[in-house]
C-alpha positions in Angstrom: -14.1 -102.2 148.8 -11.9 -102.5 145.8 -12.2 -99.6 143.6 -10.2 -100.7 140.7 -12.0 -100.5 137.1 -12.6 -103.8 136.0 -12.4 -103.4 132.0 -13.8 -106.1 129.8 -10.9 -108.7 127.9 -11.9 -107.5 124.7 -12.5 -103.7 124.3 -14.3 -102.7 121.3 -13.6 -99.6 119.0 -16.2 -97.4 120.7 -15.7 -98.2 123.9 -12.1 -97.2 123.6 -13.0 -94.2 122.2 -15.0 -93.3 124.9 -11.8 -94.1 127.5 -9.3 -91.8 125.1 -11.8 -89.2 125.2 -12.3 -89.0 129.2 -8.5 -89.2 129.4 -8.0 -86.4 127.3 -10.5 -84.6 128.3 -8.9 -82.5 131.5 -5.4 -82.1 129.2 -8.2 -80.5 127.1 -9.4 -78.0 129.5 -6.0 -76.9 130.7 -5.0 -76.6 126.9 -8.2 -74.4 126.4 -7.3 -72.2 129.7 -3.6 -71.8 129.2 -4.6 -70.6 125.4 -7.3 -68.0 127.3 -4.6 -66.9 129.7 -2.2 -66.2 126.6 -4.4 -64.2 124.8 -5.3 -62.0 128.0 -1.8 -61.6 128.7 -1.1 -60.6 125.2 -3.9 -58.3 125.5 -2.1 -56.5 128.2 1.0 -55.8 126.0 -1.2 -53.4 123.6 -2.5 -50.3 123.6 -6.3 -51.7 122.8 -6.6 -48.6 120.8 -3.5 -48.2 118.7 -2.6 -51.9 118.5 0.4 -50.6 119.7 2.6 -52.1 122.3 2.0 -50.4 126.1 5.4 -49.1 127.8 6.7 -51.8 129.6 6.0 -54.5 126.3 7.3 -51.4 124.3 10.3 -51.2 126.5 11.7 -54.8 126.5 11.7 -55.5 122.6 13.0 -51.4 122.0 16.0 -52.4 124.8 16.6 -56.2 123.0 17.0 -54.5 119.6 19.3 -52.1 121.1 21.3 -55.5 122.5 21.6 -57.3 119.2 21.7 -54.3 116.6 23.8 -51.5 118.3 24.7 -48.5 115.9 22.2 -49.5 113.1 19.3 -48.3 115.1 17.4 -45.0 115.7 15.0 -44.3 118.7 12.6 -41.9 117.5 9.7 -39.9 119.4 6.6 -38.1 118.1 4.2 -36.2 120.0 1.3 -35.5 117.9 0.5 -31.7 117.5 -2.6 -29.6 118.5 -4.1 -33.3 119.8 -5.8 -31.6 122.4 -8.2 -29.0 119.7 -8.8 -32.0 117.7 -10.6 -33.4 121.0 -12.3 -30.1 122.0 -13.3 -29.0 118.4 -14.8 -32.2 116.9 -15.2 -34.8 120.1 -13.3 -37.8 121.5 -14.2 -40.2 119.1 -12.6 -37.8 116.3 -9.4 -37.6 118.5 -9.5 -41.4 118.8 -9.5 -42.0 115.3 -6.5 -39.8 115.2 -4.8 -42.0 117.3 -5.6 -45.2 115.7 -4.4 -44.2 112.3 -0.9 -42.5 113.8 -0.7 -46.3 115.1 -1.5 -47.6 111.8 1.0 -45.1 110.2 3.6 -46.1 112.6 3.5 -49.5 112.5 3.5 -49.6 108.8 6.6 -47.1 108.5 8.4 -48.7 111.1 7.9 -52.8 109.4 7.7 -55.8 111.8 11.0 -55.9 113.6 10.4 -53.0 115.3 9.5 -51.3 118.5 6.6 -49.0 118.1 4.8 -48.3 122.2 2.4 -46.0 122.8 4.1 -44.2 126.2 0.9 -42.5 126.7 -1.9 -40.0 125.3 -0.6 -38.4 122.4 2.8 -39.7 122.6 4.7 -42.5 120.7 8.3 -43.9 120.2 9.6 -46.1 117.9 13.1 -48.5 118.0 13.7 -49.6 114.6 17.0 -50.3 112.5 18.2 -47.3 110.7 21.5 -46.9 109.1 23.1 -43.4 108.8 22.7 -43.8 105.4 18.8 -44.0 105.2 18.1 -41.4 108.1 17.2 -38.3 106.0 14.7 -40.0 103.5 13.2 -42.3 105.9 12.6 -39.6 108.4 11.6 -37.1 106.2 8.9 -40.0 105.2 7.9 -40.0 108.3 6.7 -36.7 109.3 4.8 -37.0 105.5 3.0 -39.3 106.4 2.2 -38.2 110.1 1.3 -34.6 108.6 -2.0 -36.4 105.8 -5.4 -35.6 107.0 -7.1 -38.6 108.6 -10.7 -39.7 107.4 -13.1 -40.2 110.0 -16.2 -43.0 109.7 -18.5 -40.3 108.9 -16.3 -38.9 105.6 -15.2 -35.7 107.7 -11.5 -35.0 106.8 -9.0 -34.3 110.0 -5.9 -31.7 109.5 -3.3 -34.0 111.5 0.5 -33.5 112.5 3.5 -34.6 114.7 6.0 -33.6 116.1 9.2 -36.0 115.8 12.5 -36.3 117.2 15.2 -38.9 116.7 18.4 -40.0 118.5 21.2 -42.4 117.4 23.6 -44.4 119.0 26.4 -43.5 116.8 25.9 -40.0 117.4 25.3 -40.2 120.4 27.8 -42.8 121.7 25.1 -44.8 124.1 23.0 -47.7 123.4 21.0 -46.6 126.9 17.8 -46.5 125.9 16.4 -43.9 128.8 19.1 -41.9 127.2 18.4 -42.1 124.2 14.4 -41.4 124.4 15.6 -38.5 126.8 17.7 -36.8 124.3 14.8 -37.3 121.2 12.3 -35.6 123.4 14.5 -32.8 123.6 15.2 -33.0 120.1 11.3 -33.4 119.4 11.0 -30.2 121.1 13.6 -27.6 119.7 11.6 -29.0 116.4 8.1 -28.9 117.8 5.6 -27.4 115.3 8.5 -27.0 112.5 7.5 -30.0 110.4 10.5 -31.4 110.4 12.4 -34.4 112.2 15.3 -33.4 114.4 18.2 -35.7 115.5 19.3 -35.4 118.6 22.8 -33.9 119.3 25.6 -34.5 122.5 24.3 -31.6 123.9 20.7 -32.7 123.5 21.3 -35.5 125.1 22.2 -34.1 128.2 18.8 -32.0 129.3 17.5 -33.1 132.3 14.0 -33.8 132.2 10.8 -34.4 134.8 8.8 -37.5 134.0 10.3 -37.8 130.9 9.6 -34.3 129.4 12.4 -31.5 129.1 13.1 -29.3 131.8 14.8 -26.8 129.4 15.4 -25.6 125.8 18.7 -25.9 124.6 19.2 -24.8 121.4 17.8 -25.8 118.0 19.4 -28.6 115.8 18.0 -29.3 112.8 18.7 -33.3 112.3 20.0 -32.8 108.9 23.0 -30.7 110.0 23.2 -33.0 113.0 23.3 -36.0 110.8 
């Protein structure tokens, strides 16, 4: 039995319609599931709460800006402070909101060519460029902003505030970025509760630490003498 489609001489307008449209129609419906399997797979970059990338997304664009802009960069950490009474003392969705507007701040300090990850719970980092010039104002910025009360849905007011530290590849002579998120945890923490940024020093930078928190205290350095 021949199977072949017979088509008529002459082919009208509609009917060649119809025959574009049944043609098209399967490039359709892998055009429609590749687009579906984009957006899913960019949902998995973000942080559905913050907006913000997740580590690993967070980790390959802070480690390509590192590549391309070299010294002109800062890696900066903040750890938000007394997360955990803002949980107990007013509920989850209060802390939530916290979260959501540190993302907000973040991502609005840090402007669109930069890295800004949430690592996990309470804690955030940041790859952006930064020259030397610009570290004091735009840090001190910074912690401003992460220290104004947040507004909940229901008109409630929330006390907020970070804890940031910063590290720079000219100061610290490494473009590694596991180096240099180690040594602005440390510096986050000789500053923790002090309201101020700190930049990470040599000596800073060579703390060991245990899942990526500090396993000791050297000692403090505020960033603007570091600087």
């Amino acid at each position: 039995m021949n199977s072949t489609m017979r088509l008529p001489g002459r082919i009208g307008p509609n009917t060649l319609l119809l025959i574009i449209t049944a043609a098209a129609a399967p490039l359709t419906g892998w055009a429609v599931h590749a687009a579906t399997l984009h957006n899913r797979l960019a949902a998995t970059r973000r942080d559905p709460l913050t907006g913000l990338l997740r580590r690993d997304a967070y980790t390959t664009r802070a480690r390509r800006l590192l590549a391309r802009h070299g010294d002109d960069l800062a890696v900066v950490m903040v750890d938000a402070d007394h997360f955990k009474q803002i949980n107990d003392s007013l509920g989850h969705a209060a802390g939530d909101a916290v979260l959501a507007a540190f993302g907000t701040r973040l991502t609005t300090w840090a402007g669109p060519r930069a890295a800004v990850g949430r690592l996990g719970g309470d804690e955030f980092a940041v790859v952006l460029e930064l020259t030397p010039g610009r570290r004091e104002q735009r840090l001190q910025q910074l912690v401003r902003m992460l220290h104004t009360p947040v507004t909940l849905d229901d008109e409630r007011t929330v006390d907020v505030a970070a804890s940031v530290g910063a590290a720079a590849p000219d100061v610290l002579g490494t473009r590694d970025l596991t180096v240099l998120q180690r040594a602005a945890d440390a510096a986050l923490y000789d500053g923790k509760h002090s309201g101020r940024a700190v930049l990470a020093t040599a000596e800073q930078a060579a703390v060991p630490s245990i899942n990526g928190r500090r396993a000791g205290r050297p000692g403090t350095a505020d960033w603007r003498r570091a600087a």
